[in-house]
C-alpha positions as CSV (number, residue, x, y, z in Angstrom):
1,X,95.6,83.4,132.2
2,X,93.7,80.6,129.7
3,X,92.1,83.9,128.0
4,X,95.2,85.4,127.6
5,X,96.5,82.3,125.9
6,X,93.7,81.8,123.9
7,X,93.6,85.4,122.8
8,X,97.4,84.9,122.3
9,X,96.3,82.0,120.2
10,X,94.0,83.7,117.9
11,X,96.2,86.8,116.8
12,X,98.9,84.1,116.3
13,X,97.0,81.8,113.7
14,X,95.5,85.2,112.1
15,X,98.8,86.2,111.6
16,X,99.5,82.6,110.3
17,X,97.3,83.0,107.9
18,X,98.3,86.8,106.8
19,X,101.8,86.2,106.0
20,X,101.0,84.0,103.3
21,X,99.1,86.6,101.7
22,X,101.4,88.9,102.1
23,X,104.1,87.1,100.8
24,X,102.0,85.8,97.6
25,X,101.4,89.6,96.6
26,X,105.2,90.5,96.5
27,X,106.0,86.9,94.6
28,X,107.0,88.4,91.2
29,X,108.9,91.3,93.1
30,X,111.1,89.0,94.9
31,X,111.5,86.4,92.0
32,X,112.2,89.5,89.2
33,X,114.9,90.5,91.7
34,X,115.8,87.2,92.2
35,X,116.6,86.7,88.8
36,X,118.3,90.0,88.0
37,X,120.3,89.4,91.2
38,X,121.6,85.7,89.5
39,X,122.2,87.2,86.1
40,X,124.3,90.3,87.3
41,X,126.2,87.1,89.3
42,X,126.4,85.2,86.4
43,X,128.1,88.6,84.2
44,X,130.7,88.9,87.4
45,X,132.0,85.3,86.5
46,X,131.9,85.4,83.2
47,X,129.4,83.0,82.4
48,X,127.9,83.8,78.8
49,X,125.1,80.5,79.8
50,X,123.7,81.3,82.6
51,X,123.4,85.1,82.5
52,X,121.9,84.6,78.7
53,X,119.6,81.6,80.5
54,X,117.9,84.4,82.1
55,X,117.2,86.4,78.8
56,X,113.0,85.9,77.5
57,X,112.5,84.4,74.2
58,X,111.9,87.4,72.1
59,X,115.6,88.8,73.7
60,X,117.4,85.1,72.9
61,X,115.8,85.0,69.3
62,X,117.6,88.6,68.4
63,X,121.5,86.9,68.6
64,X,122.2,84.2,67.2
65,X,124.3,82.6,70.2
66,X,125.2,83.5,74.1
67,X,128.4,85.0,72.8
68,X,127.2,87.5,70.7
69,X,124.5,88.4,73.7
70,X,127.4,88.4,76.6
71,X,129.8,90.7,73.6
72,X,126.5,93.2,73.4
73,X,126.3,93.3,77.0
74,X,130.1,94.0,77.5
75,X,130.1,97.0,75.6
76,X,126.1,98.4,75.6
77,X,125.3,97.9,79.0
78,X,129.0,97.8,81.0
79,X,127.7,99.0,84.3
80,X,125.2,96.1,84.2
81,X,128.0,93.5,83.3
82,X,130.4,95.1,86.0
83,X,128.6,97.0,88.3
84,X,130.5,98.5,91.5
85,X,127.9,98.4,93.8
86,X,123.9,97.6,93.1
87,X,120.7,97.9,94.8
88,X,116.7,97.1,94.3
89,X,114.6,100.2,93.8
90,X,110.8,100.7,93.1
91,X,108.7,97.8,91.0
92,X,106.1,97.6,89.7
93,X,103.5,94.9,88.8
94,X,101.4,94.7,85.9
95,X,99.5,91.3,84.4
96,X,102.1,89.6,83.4
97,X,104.8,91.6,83.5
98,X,107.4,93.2,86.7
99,X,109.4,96.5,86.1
100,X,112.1,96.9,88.8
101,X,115.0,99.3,89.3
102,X,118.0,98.8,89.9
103,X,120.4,101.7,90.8
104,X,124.2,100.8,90.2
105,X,127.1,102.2,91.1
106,X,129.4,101.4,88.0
107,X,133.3,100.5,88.5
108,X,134.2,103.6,87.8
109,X,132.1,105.5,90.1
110,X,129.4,107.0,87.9
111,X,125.8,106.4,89.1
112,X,123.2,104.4,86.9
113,X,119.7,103.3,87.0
114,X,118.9,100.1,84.9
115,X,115.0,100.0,84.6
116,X,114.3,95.4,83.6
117,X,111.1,94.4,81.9
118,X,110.7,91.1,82.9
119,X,107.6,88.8,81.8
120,X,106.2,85.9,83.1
121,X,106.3,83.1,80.5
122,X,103.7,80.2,79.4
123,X,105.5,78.1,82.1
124,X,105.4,80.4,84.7
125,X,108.8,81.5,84.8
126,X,109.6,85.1,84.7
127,X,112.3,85.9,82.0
128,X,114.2,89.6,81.5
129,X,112.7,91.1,78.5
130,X,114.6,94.3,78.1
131,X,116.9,96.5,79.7
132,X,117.0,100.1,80.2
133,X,120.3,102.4,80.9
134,X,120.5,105.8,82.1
135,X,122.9,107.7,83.8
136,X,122.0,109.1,87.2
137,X,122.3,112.5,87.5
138,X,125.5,112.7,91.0
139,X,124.0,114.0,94.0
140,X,125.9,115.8,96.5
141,X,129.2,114.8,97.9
142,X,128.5,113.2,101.2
């Protein structure tokens, strides 16, 4: 019974220390989607600040305010600013820098894939550096 309990012991403090590492190696992952999760929030309510808050340096330097980025969201990337329904897809790590999907179902039905850039900054933040919109081809009616 003791060596059970010690065995028990052991694979409990080696899986102690494994989560960690697993965890650490999927960071970026879960903060990108983080992040693209609290901006998509922030378009829902309306909130020009925070959603453009999210936006990298490079992004923020090419309007001149939150207003103009929120209008040039609104009307270039509307599924994005009102999506119906959305979910994570495949990422991607490289250096510095996290690609996720992100399929969306818009409001009006149609199906879209948003590919984010996102890079880590000299803080250590990760910021959204770009945004790419396609329409998904519809599969079949279920």
């Amino acid at each position: 019974m003791a060596r059970a309990f010690c065995l028990g012991l052991a694979i409990g403090s080696l899986l102690l220390f494994a989560v960690p590492a697993i965890s650490f190696a999927e960071e970026p992952v879960d903060t990108a989607q983080s992040i693209i999760k609290q901006q998509i929030e922030a378009f829902l309510k309306d909130d020009a600040s925070t959603a453009f808050s999210f936006a990298s340096p490079a992004i923020q330097e090419k309007f001149l305010n939150q207003s103009l980025f929120f209008e040039m969201v609104k009307k270039a990337y509307q599924p994005v600013y009102r999506p119906g329904n959305f979910a994570f897809g495949r990422s991607k790590v490289a250096g510095d820098e996290v690609i996720q999907e992100v399929l969306i179902t818009g409001a009006d039905g149609k199906d879209w894939t948003a590919i984010y850039q996102l890079v880590k900054q000299s803080d250590g933040t990760y910021k959204i550096n770009g945004v790419q919109i396609i329409q998904s081809a519809s599969g079949p009616a279920i």
